[in-house]
C-alpha positions, 0 to 999 in steps of 0.5 A: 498414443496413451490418450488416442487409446483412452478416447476411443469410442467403446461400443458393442460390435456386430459379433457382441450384438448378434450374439445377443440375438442367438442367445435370445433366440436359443432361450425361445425354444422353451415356449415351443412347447406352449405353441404345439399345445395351444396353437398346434392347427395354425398351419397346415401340414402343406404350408408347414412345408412350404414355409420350412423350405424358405426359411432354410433357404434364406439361413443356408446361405449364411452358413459359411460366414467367413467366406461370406463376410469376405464376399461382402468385403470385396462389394463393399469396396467395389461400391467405394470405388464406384461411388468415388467415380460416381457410378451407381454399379453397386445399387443396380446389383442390390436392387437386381438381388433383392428382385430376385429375391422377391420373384422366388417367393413369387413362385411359391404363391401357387402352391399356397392354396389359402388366405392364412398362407398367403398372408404368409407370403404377403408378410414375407414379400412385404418384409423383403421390400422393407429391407430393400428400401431400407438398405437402399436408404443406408447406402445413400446415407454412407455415401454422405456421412463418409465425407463428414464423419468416419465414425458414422460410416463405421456405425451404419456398415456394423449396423448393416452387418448386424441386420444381414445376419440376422436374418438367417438366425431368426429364419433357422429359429422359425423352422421349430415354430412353424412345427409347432404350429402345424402339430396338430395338422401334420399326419405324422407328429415326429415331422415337428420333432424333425423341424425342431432338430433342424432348427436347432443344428442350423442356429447352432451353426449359425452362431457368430464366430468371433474369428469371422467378424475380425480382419486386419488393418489394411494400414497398420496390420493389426487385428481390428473389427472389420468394419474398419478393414473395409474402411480401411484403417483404424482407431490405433492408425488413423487420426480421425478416428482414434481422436473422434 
């Protein structure tokens, strides 16, 4: 066992990365003030607005991680099983998902009434349909690097992981930005003062917790890194992982 434990990959998990992230993203607070000075009427008070109400409703979502990553859990297995059947269930639901996701930014379009919003929109769409081939690339690659190497299976779930959250945390982060850069725009000045109070309980509800991003062997019952309980064992049960 003595030499199974010493040759364990050692490796930053999701939390420990993630964890990273927010503390970058709580430290970037201190340049809104630079913001708000220089570059207070980028936005208008109307597409301040709009952009607010995306960008919360992208990070409420997450605020629940627990039940989340439980949730994603019993996808994930899903598409295990499907996959071994092969059945292609779990790619048709991700791509009627992220097409959602992109007719909802659609029906903001009409209410962005200029090229600088509607730039912003652009990039919003734009970044959806790259996360969406993206995932779609990592799901297909999962499907072959399970047969050949469990540690890479592992890697690619963790680094799906680290990018699904954070996408929430830098949306909770914008909403000070956004107030900042419409300041200057906005008839009321205290509505950035809201938007930076906002975003500032969001990011601090949305720190990783530790406790969410741990789960128990499936083989073994010990305490392990979830990525591994969905695989469904771990480096202090299972051979080919402990031995990689």
């Amino acid at each position: 066992m003595k030499g199974n434990r010493a040759s364990i990959p050692r490796r930053e998990g999701p939390h420990t990365r993630l964890m990273k992230l927010w503390r970058i993203l709580f430290i970037s607070f201190v340049i809104d003030g630079a913001v708000a000075i220089g570059l207070n009427t980028v936005l208008t008070a109307e597409q301040a607005q709009v952009a607010v109400v995306v960008s919360a409703i992208i990070a409420l979502p997450f605020i629940h991680q627990k039940g989340l990553l439980q949730g994603l859990a019993r996808v994930r297995r899903s598409q295990n099983r499907a996959r071994r059947v092969g059945s292609r269930r779990g790619a048709v639901l991700l791509a009627v998902l992220l097409a959602t996701l992109v007719a909802a930014k659609l029906v903001l379009l009409p209410s962005l009434n200029n090229v600088a919003a509607l730039v912003f929109a652009a990039i919003l769409l734009l970044g959806i349909i790259s996360s969406a081939r993206h995932v779609m690339r990592e799901t297909r690659t999962h499907a072959e690097a399970l047969r050949t190497s469990p540690w890479l299976y592992i890697t690619l779930w963790e680094r799906q992981l680290v990018v699904l959250f954070s996408v929430p945390m830098v949306a909770a982060r914008s909403i000070s930005l956004i107030g900042a850069l419409s300041l200057g725009s906005t008839p009321h000045p205290y509505f950035a003062a809201l938007y930076l109070a906002t975003s500032v309980v969001l990011l601090l509800i949305l720190q990783p917790q530790r406790a969410s991003f741990i789960g128990w062997c499936p083989r073994c019952k010990s305490p392990t890194p979830i990525a591994f309980v969905e695989y469904g064992s771990c480096p202090k049960c299972d051979a080919m992982l402990a031995t990689n």
